[in-house]
N, C-alpha and C positions, 0 to 999 in steps of 0.2 A: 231714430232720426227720421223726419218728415221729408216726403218724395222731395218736396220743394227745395230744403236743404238741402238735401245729397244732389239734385239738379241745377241748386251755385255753386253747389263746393266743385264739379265737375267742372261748370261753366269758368271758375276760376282758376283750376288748372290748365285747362284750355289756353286763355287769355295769358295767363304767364307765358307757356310755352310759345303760342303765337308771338308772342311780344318778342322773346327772344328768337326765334325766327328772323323777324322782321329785320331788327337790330344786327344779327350775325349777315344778309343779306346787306346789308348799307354797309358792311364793313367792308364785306368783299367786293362792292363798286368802286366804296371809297380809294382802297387799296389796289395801286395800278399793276402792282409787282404783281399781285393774286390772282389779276383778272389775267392779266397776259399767259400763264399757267392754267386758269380756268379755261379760258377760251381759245388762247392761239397754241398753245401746246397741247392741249386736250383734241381740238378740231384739226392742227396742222399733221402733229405725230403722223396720225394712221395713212394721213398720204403721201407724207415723206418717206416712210415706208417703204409703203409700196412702189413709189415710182424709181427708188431705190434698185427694187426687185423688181422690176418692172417685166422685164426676161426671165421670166420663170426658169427655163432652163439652157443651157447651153448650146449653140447650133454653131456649125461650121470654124469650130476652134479651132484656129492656126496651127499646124506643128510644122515640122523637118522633118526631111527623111535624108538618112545614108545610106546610101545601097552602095554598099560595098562587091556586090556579087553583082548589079549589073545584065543581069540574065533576063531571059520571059517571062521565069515563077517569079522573081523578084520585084518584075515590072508587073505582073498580073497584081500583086500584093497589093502593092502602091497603088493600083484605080480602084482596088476592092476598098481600100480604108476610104481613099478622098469620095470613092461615090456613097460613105456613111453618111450621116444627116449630123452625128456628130463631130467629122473632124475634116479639117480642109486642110490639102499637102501644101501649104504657103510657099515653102523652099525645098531645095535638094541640096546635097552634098554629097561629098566623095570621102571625107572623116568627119569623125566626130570633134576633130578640135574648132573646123568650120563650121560648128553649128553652134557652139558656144556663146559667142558675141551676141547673136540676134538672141538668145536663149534668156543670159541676161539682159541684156537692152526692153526684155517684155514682146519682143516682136511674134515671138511663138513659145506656145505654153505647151511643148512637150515636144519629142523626137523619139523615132521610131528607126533604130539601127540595126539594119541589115546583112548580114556578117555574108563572107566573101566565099563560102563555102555553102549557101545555104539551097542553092540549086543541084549540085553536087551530092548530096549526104540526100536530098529530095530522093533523085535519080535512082541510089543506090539500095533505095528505101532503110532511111537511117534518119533517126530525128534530128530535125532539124532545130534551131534557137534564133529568134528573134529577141531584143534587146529594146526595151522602153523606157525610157526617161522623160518623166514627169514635174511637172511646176507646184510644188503644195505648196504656194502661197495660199491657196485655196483649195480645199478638198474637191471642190468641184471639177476643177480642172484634171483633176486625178482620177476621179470617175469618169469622166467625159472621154478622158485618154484610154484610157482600162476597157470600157466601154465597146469603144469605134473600134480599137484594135482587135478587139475579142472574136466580135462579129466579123468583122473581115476575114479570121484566122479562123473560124470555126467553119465560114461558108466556101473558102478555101480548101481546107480539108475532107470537106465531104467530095468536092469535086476530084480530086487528088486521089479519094478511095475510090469513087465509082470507075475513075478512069486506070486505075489496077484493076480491078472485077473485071472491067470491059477487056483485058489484055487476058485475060484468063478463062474469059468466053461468056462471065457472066453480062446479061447486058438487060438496059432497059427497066421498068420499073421491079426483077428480082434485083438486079445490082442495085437500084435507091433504098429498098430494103433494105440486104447486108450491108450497105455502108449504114446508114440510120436506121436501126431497127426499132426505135421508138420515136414517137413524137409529142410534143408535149404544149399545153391550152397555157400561154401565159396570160391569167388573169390579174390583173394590180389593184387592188381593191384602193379605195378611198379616194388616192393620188395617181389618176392614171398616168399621167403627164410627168410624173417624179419631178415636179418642179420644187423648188428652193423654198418660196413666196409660199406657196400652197401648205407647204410643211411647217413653215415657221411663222408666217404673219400669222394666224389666229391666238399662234399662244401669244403673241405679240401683245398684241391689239385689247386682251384680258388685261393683259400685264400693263398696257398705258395706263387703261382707266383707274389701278391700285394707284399709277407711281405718280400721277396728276394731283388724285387726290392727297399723297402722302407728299407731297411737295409745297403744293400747295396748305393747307392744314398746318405743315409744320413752319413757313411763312407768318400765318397770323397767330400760331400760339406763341412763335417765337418774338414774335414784334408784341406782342401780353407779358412775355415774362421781363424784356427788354425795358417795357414803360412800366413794369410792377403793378399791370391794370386789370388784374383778374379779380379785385374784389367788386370791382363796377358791373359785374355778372350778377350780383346778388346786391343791390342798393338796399339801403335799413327800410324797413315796415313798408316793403313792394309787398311782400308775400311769394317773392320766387326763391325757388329751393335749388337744390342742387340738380335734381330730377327734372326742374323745367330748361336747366341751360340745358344739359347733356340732353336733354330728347330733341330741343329749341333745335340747337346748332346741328343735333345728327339729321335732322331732318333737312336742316338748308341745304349741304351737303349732300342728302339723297338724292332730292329734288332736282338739285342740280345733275347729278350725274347721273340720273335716269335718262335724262335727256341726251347727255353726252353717248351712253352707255346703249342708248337706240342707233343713234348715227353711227358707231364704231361697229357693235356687234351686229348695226340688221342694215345699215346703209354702205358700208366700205366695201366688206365682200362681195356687192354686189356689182358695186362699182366698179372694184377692180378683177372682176370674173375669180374670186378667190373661195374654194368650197362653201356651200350655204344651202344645204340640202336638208337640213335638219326641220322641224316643226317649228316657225315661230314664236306661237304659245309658250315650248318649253324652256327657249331659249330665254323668254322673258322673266318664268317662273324661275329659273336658276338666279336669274342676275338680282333678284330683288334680295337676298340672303346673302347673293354675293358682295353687294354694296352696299348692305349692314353690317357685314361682317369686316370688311374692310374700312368702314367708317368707324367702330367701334375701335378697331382694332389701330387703327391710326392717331384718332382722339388719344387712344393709351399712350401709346408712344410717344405721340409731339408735344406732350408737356412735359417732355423731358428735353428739350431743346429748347435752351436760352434763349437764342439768337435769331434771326432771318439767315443769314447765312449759313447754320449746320443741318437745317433742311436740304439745303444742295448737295453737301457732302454725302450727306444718308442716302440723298436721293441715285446719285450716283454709284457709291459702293451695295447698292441694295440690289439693283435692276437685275446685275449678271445675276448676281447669287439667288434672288427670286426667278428668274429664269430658270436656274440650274435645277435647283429643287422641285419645280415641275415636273421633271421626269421626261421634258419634251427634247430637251436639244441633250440629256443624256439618259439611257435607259434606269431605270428605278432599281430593279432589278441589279444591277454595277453600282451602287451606291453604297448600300452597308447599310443594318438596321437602324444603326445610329442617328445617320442623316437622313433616312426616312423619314424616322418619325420626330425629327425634326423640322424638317419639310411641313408637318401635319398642322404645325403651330401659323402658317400663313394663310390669310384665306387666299392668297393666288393660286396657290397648289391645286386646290378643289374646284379655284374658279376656272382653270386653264384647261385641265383634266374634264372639265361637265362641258366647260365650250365648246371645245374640238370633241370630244364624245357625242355629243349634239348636232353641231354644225357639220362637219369631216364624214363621222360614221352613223350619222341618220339616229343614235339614239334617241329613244323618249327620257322622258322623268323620269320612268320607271326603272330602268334601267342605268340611273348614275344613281341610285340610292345613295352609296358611298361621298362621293360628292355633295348631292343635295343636303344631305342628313347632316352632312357635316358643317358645313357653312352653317346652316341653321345653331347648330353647337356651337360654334366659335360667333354668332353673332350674340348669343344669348352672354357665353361666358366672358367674350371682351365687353359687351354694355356691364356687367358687373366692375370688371375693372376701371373701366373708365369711370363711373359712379366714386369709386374708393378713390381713383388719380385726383379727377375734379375734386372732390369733398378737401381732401385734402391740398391741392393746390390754393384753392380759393382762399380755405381757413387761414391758412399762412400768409395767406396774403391782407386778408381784414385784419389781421393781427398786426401785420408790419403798417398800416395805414390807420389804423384809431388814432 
């Protein structure tokens, strides 16, 4: 075959796939459900978000206190929690059944009770118990509590040691020794702030770009199977195959949310001061496997959905569970091989995993190999499926329409 040849026949594969490009592009202007999902869910999501979390972390959470005992030590306790940066003594009481009320009413998310002997057993050098009650509507509030109180109770006790040593003759920086004979460099790597936002928006923010696309996607194949219009993908003697829709459409798709996929993963975080320490480069090089992989991989799936409406459904009972299987909001590790590597079959898993490996903990390329390598995998193997879905969606479909 002559150069010139083999340079139409290119030219005309070209021209098919461009064509369907063009085509899958008007569909989705034409289509207002699509755009609003293209554009105000894809651009709204990540800041609804965040301003959601906008508090990264907990400051001067309300509790009660009951002091029951009423004494110095009891009252020193009390200025040591409220002078924490986590917890503010909103109220006092004298029982616990008066704390109740405001406890449920939401007015204060925890209580910290003081039992009536606890000056006493101090004195007599005899351990003493404080008593915590906690609000888990919200784990947070449960750490916040655990937290404040901890610290108060630990800087407490050191004071309480040094001041035996001192009655025993020891004094001054030997007595700071014996009572703390070690000290220790708390370094928090990644998240210094242990904020909420910091930990969880990124895998967030991976996970919209999957669930816009797979929302969206499953909208227009569903409104195809809906009008029985998939044979209008391949009109008689065009010369387009099945390989030019599937590239056509993956492509409109990419394009699109390359874009999307720049303002989310290189503009939000910035925006919302939310980790973004990684290499830009590699952040880009991840997402382009990441959004083949999840366009292939979506293509598969949504021509299994009739309708425009069981796109929503999906889209909804997917999110947590694509969440889940990330590994982010539960350890991998607590799952079980099972769910692992079933986890391995989404590309969110790898894309959430490289993001925050990337962005959070400053890795290169090199260093998500697992990730990278693998997207690549699943983009290659879901474009196979999707070739076999379409081939066959279409076929049945020219069939039901001669």
């Amino acid at each position: 075959m002559s150069d010139s040849n083999q340079s139409k026949i290119r030219l005309r594969h070209l021209r098919n796939i461009l064509s369907v490009l063009v085509e899958e592009y008007k569909r989705l202007f034409k289509d207002s459900g699509v755009m609003l999902i293209f554009l105000g869910a894809a651009f709204l999501y990540p800041v609804l978000y965040n301003l959601i979390y906008l508090n990264d972390t907990l400051h001067n959470m309300p509790i009660a206190v009951v002091d029951e005992s009423n004494t110095p030590l009891s009252r020193s306790l009390i200025r040591r929690v409220d002078a924490t940066p986590d917890l503010k003594v909103a109220k006092t009481f004298t029982n616990l059944e008066e704390a109740k009320d405001p406890f449920y009413k939401g007015q204060i998310h925890g209580v910290l009770v003081i039992p009536a002997d606890f000056s006493s057993k101090i004195n007599k050098k005899q351990q003493a118990k404080i008593s915590t009650y906690s609000d888990m509507s919200s784990f947070l509030y449960y750490r916040t509590m655990a937290m404040g109180v901890n610290f108060a109770m630990l800087d407490m006790n050191d004071e309480i040691k040094i001041e035996r040593l001192n009655s025993m003759g020891k004094v001054g920086r030997e007595a700071e020794i014996i009572a703390t004979p070690f000290n220790y460099n708390d370094e928090i790597l990644y998240n210094e702030g242990m904020g909420y936002s910091s930990f969880l928006i990124p895998a967030v923010l991976v996970l919209v770009i999957h669930q816009t696309l797979f929302f969206g996607v499953g909208m227009i194949t569903g409104t195809a199977h809906e009008e029985d219009s998939l044979y209008k993908l391949i009109p008689p003697n065009s010369g387009r195959s099945v390989f030019h829709v599937v590239v056509g459409k993956a492509l409109c798709y990419f394009s699109w949310f390359l874009v999307v996929a720049v303002y989310v993963l290189g503009l939000i975080p910035k925006l919302f001061n939310l980790p973004h320490i990684g290499n830009p480069m590699d952040v880009v090089t991840l997402i382009v496997p990441y959004l083949l992989a999840s366009t292939f991989f979506i293509m598969t799936l949504s021509n299994f959905i009739r309708n425009r409406e069981t796109g929503f459904v999906i889209f909804l009972f997917t999110s947590l569970i694509f969440l889940f299987m990330s590994g982010v909001s539960w350890p991998r590790s607590s799952m079980g091989t099972f769910w692992v590597s079933i986890s391995y079959l989404f590309p969110s898993t790898f894309g959430i995993n490289g993001y925050v490996k990337i962005n959070t903990m400053a890795a290169t390329i090199q260093q998500i190999n697992q990730e990278y390598i693998g997207l690549w995998i699943q983009a290659g193997f879901y474009f196979i499926t999707t070739m076999l879905v379409y081939k066959w969606q279409i076929g049945n479909s020219i069939r039901r329409n001669r």
